[in-house]
Structure formats: C-alpha cells, structure tokens
C-alpha positions as semicolon CSV with decimal commas, in nm:
position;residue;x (nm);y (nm);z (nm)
1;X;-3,823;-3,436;6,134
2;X;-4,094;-3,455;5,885
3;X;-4,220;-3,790;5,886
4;X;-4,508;-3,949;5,639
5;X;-4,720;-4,274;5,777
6;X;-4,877;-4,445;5,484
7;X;-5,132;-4,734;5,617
8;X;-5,326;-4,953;5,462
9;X;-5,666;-4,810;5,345
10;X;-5,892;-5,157;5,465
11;X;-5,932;-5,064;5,845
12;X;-5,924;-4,669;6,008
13;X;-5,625;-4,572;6,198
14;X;-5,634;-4,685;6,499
15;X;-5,937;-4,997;6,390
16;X;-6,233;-5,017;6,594
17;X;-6,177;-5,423;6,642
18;X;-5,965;-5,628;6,463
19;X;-5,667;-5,489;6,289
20;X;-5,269;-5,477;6,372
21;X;-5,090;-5,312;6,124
22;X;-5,335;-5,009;6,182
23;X;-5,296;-5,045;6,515
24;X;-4,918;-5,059;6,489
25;X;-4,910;-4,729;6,270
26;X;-5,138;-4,556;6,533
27;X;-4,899;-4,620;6,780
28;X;-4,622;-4,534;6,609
29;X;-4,744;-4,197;6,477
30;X;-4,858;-4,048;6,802
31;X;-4,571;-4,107;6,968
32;X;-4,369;-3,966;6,706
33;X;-4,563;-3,668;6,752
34;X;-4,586;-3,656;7,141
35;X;-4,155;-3,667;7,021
36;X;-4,185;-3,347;6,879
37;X;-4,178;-3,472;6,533
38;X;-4,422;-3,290;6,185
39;X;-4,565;-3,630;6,110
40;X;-4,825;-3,716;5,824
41;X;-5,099;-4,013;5,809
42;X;-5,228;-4,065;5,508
43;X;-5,487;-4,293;5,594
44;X;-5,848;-4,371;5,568
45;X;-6,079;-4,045;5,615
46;X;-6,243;-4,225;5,942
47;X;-5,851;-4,223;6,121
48;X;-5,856;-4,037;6,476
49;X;-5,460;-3,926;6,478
50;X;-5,282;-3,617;6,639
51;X;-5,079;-3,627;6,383
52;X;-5,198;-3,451;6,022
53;X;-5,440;-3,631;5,830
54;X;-5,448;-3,691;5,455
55;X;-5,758;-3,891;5,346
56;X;-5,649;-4,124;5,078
57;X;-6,050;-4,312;5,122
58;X;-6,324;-4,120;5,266
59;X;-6,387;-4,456;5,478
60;X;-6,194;-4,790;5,549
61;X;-6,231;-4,987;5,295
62;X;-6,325;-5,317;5,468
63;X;-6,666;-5,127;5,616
64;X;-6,721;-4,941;5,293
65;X;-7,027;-5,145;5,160
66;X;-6,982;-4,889;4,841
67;X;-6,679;-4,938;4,732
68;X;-6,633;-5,199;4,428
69;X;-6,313;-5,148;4,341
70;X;-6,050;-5,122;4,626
71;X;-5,704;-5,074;4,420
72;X;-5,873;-4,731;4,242
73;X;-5,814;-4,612;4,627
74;X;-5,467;-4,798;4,668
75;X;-5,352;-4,599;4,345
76;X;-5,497;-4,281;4,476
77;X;-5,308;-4,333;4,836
78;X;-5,012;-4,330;4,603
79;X;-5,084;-4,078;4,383
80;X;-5,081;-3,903;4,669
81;X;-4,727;-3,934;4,805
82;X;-4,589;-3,866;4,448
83;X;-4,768;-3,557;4,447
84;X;-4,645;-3,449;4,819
85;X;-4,344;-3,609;4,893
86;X;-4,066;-3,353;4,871
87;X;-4,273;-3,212;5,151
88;X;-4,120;-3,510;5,417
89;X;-3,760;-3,612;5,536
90;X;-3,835;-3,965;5,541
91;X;-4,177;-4,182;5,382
92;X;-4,278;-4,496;5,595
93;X;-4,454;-4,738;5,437
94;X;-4,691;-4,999;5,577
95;X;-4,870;-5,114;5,254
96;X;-4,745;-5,441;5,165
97;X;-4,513;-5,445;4,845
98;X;-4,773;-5,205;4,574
99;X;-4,576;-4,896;4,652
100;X;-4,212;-5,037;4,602
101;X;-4,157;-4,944;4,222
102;X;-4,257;-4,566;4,335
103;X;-4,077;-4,583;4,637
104;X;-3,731;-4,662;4,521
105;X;-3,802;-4,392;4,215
106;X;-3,847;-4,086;4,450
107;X;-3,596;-3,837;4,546
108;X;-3,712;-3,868;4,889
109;X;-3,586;-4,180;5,138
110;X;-3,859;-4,439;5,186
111;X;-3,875;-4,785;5,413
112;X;-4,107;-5,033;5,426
113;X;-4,227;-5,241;5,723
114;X;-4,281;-5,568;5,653
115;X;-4,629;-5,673;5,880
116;X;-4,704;-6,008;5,681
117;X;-4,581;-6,357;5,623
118;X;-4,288;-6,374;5,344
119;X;-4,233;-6,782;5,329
120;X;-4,421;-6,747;4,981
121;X;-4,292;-6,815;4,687
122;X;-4,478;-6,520;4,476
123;X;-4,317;-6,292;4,764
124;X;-3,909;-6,385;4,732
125;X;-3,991;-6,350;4,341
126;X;-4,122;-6,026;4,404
127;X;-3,834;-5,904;4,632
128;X;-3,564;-6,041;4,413
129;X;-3,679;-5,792;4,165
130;X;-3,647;-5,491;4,473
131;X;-3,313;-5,555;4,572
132;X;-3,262;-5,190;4,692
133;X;-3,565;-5,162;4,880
134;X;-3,490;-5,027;5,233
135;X;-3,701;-5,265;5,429
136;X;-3,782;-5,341;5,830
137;X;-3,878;-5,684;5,995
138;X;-4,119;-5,707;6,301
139;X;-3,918;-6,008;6,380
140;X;-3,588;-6,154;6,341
141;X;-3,780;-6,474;6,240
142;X;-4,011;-6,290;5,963
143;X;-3,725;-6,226;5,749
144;X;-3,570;-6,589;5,757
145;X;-3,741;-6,640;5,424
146;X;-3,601;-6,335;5,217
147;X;-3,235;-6,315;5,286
148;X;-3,170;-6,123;4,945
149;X;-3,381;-5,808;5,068
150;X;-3,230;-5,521;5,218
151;X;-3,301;-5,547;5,568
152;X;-3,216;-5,202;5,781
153;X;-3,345;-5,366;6,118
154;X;-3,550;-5,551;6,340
155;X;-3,806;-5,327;6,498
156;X;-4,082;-5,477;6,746
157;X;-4,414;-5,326;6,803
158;X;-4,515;-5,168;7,085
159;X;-4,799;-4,999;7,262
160;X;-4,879;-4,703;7,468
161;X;-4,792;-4,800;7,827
162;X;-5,133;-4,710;7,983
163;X;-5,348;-4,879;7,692
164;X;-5,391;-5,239;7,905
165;X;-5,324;-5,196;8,233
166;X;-5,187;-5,467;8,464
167;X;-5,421;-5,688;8,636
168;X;-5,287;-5,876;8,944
169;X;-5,492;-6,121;9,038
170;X;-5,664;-6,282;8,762
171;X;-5,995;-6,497;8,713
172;X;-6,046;-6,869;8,624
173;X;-6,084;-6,901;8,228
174;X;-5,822;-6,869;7,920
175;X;-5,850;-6,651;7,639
176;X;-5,797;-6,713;7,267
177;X;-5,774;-6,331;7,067
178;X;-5,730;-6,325;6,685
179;X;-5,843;-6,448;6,353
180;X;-6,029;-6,752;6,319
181;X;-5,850;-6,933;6,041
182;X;-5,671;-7,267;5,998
183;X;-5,364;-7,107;6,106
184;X;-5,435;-6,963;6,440
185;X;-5,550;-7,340;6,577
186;X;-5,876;-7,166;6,783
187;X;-5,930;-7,531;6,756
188;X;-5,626;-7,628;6,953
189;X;-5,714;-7,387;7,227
190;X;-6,130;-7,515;7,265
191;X;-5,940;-7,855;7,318
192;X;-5,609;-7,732;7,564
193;X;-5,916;-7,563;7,777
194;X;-6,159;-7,876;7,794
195;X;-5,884;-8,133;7,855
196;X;-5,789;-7,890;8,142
197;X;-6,102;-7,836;8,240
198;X;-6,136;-7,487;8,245
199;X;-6,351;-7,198;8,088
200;X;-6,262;-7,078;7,754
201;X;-6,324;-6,725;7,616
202;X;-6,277;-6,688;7,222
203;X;-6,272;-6,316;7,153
204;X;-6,173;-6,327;6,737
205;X;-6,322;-6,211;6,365
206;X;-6,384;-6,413;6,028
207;X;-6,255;-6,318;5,737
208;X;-6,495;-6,357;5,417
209;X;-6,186;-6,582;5,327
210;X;-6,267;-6,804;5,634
211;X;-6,653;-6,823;5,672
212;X;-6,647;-7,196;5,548
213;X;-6,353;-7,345;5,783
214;X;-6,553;-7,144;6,023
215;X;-6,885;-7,270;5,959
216;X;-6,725;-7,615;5,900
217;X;-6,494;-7,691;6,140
218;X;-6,477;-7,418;6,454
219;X;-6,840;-7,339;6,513
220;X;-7,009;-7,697;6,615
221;X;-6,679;-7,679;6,832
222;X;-6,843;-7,369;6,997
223;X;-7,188;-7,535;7,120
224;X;-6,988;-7,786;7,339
225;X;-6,960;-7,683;7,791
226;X;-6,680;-7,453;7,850
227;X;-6,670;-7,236;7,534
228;X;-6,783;-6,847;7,520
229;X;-6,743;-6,727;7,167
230;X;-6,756;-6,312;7,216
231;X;-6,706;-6,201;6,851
232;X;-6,509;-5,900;6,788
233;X;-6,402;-5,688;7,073
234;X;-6,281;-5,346;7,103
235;X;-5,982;-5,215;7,307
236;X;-6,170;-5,151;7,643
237;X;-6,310;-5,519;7,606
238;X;-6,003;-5,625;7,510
239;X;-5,828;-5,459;7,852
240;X;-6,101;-5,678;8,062
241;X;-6,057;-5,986;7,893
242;X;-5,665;-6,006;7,904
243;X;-5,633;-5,871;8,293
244;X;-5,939;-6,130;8,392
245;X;-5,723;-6,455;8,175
246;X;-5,524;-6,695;8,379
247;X;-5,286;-6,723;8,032
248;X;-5,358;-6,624;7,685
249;X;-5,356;-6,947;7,455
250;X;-5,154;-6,903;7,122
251;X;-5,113;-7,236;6,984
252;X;-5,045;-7,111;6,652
253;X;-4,938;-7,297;6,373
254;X;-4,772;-7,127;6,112
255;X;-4,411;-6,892;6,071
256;X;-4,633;-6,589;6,294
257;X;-4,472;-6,256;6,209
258;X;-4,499;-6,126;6,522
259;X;-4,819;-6,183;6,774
260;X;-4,979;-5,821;6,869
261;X;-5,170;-6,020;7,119
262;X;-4,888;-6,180;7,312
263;X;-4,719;-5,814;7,432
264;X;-5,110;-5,700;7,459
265;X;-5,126;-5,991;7,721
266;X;-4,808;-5,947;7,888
267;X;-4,916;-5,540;7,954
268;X;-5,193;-5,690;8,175
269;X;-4,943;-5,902;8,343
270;X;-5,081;-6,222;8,206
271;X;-4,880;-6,506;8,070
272;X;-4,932;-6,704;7,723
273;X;-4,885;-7,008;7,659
274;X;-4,769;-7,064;7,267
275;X;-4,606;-7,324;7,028
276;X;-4,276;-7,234;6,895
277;X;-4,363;-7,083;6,566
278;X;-4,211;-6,757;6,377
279;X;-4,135;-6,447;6,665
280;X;-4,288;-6,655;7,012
281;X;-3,950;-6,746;7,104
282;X;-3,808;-6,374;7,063
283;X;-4,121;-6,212;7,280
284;X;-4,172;-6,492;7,543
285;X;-3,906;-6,607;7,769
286;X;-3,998;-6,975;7,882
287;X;-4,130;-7,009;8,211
288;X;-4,050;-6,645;8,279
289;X;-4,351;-6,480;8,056
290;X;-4,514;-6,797;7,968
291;X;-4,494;-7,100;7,792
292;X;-4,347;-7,229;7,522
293;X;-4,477;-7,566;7,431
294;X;-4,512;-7,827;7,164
295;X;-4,785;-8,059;7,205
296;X;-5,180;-7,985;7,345
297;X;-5,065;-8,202;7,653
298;X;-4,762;-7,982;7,706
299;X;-5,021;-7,692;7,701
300;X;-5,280;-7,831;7,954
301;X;-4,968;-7,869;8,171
302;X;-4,903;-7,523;8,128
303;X;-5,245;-7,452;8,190
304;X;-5,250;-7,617;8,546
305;X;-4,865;-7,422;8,626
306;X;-4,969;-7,027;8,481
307;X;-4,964;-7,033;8,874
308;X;-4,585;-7,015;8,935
309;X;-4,551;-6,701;8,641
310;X;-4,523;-6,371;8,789
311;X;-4,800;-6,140;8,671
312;X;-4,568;-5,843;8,793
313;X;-4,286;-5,986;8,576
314;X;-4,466;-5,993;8,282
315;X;-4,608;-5,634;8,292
316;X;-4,241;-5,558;8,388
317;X;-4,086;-5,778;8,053
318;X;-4,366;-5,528;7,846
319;X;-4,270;-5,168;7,963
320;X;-3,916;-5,249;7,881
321;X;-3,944;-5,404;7,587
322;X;-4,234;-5,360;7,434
323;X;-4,362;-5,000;7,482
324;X;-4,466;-4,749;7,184
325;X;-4,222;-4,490;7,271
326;X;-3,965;-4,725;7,303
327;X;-4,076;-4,895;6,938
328;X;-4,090;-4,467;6,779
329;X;-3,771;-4,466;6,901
330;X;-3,571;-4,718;6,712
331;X;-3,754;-4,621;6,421
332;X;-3,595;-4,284;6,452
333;X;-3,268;-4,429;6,406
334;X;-3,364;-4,600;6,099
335;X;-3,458;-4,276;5,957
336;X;-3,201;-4,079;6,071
337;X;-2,935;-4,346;5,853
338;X;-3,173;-4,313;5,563
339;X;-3,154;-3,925;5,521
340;X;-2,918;-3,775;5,342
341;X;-2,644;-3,567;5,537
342;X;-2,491;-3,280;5,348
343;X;-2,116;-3,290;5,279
344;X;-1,937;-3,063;5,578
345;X;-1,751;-2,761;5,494
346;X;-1,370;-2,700;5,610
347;X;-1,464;-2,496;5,872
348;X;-1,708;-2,748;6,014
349;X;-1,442;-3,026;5,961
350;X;-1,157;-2,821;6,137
351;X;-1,388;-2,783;6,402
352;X;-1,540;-3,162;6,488
C-alpha cells in the first residue's frame, strides 16, 4: 500500500523532548514500513524516518528562531499533498482540522486522527460544517463531545516494544512527565508526594502559553524538600526515569485525550496512579495497572499500596495492548475500508 503521513510541522518526527503527536506518527510510520508498506512523511526537514521524506519546513517550526510566519509553512505542507497525492492509496492526516476542506475535495481517500481535545465549542462548529470527514479517535472518551462527526474507529497509540524496557524492581520517588499547565495538576502531584512523604521527580516543558502560571504558581512550589524539577528529557532519560518510579502520578484534570505517558509507564512495568478524566479509565485497569482515584488523599493511599501492583503485569497489559505494531495494524484496516475496490468481473464473481 502506498501510504502518506502528514505531521504537524512544530516539532521533527520523532521530537527530541516533548512532543506526542510526532511521536505517535513516528511510530506509526516505521512500522508501517518494517510491514512492507511504500509509506511517505511529509514532515519537518530535521525528521529521522525509514520511511520517504518530503520536507514541508527545512526545520521544526517550534526551534526555528527564523521563522515569523508559521501558516506560510502549514499552506506549503498542503500544497504539497495536492500536488502529489494521486501518487498514494490512502492520505493520513495528523494536522488538526486546516487540511479538511482539501481533504474531502481530493480524488484520493484521506482520514484524520484526532490527537487534541474536542469539548470546545469553536471545534463542534467546525465539524458540523465536515460532516463527511473520515475521522479516528485516540480514545473512545475523546470523541464524546462530537457525536455528529464521522468516526471510522477508535485507534490507541502505541510504541515500539523495545523503546522502554521493563524495570523490575524500582527506586523510592514518583514521577510527574508532561506539560506544565493548569490542566496537568503538577501541582497536585508536588502535594500527593509531600503528604506521602516521598521524593518527587518533575520531568515536563513550558509552553510560551504557560510561563506565567509557571512562574506564578508551580515554581515557588519547586524550592520546597522533596521536589527535583529535571526540565525536558529525552527518550533515554525518559527510559531511566519511568523504570526507577515507584508509580507515575497523573492527577490530571481535564477530558485527557489519551495520556502517551501512562502506556510509556506501564512498558517499564510501573504503575500510575490517575484521576478519572477523558481515556485513564480505558488504559488503566484499577488496582491491576494502577490507580484510579479521586481525591489527593485517595492518591497518597495509592502511593503507600503501588506495592501490591505487579510490575510484570503491567509491562504484560503494554505489549498486548499497547504496542506500535499492534497500533499500524488497526490502522491498516481503516485504510483498507477507505480505498476504493473495483467492481468484480463475471468471471471473478462465478469464481468467489
């Protein structure tokens, strides 16, 4: 099958740090290929891929200090597939909603996945307008919100099996990986950790979009006992800090789309505790993989019980759930219902 990726232009394929749709689309393209499949990224010109690479942006856009005017790339990226896409079987978006009103006017199939949150007003406007839009949900729970669109399945991520290996016996701290932003509660998890006296290890970025709630309300948090902020991490960093974690702490609070980080976690065998927001009840089965709780005393419970999880279980719940090949694989079947099949012949009919 010939198979275009089309990512977002802000962060390289995969990102260096922080960044899960690219990471997602990564994924999801070399195991495509390692399938056998002619697969296309069109991407940012700093993407590492095996697949073939078509440089929309000669860098990602969020490190480009040069750029001053991101949508002239955006429009190029789709310039782009216009010009080449009677070249694919199938298109597979990743870019939000700016490519819908070309999408759904080429002769070539197209579907979107759907990596954001779509409880916004502005966003069921938009999609009431895109009826026809094939479209894919990282999460039964994402697409709560938009039950007008045309949803073609649920598909969750996944990662290469060998990317975080498991980790058996683990060290004493938590870990909190992410965004800082009102959202994602760091907050929360600086006060589940101190309550239960234990060390805390905040591995996250800031957004330009955050830098005040950081400045304001998360960083005199940070200069308190028990707190390591680390910054950005990459993915061997990342590998250390999940295997080492007693639990991962996910006290979100808003409709999460999905959680990267929670089947990151459960690869190294560790368990995360989480409130019961958006996907965490679809990727964490209560005191099986984790947690589920409601309350910061619920969590500091948890906290003193990550004891009684099974590390093993957990890496066990992620390679059969949760792996990339598995996740290339029931994208395939979307694509295979969205090509067109030419009409048989008699003799073909007889025969069948």
């Amino acid at each position: 099958m010939r198979i275009a990726q089309v990512a977002p232009l802000f962060e390289p394929v995969p990102p260096a740090t922080y960044g899960g749709t690219e990471r997602v689309v990564a994924y999801l393209t070399d195991a495509l290929v390692d399938l056998g499949h002619e697969v296309t990224l069109i991407a940012s010109g700093d993407s590492h891929t095996r697949a073939r690479l078509m440089a929309a942006a000669p860098r990602s856009l969020r490190l480009d200090k040069t750029c001053r005017d991101y949508l002239a790339y955006h429009i190029r990226q789709l310039e782009m597939v216009a010009r080449y896409a009677e070249c694919f079987d199938v298109i597979h978006f990743h870019t939000g909603f700016l490519h819908m009103p070309l999408a759904r006017r080429l002769a070539t199939p197209s579907v979107t996945t759907l990596h954001g949150r779509l409880d916004l007003p502005e966003v069921q406007m938009l999609m009431e307008s895109l009826p026809d839009v094939p479209v894919v949900s990282i999460s039964d729970a994402q697409r709560l919100p938009l039950a007008m669109a045309r949803w073609i399945g649920t598909v969750y991520h996944g990662l290469p099996q060998h990317l975080l290996p498991f980790q058996a016996i683990p060290s004493d701290y938590v870990a909190f990986i992410g965004r800082i932003s009102p959202e994602k509660r760091v907050d929360r998890a600086i006060a589940i950790a101190r309550q239960a006296g234990i060390e805390l290890r905040i591995a996250a970025k800031v957004d330009a979009a955050d830098r005040d709630y950081f400045a304001q309300t998360i960083e005199p948090l940070l200069h308190g006992p028990g707190v390591q902020y680390l910054g950005e991490i990459g993915e061997r960093e990342k590998a250390a800090l999940l295997g080492g974690a007693r639990a991962l702490l996910f006290p979100i609070d808003w409709p999460e789309p999905f959680g990267m980080v929670v089947i990151e976690a459960l690869s190294c065998g560790t368990p995360v505790i989480a409130w019961d927001h958006g996907s965490v009840s679809e990727l964490l089965d209560d005191g099986v993989t984790g947690w589920i709780v409601d309350s910061i005393d619920a969590a500091v419970e948890a906290v003193g019980r990550t004891g009684d999880i099974d590390r093993a279980a957990c890496r066990a719940t992620f390679e059969r759930r949760f792996g990339a090949a598995r996740m290339a694989d029931d994208y395939l079947a979307i694509y295979d219902r969205l090509i067109p099949r030419p009409e048989r012949g008699c003799v073909e009919a007889i025969s069948a």
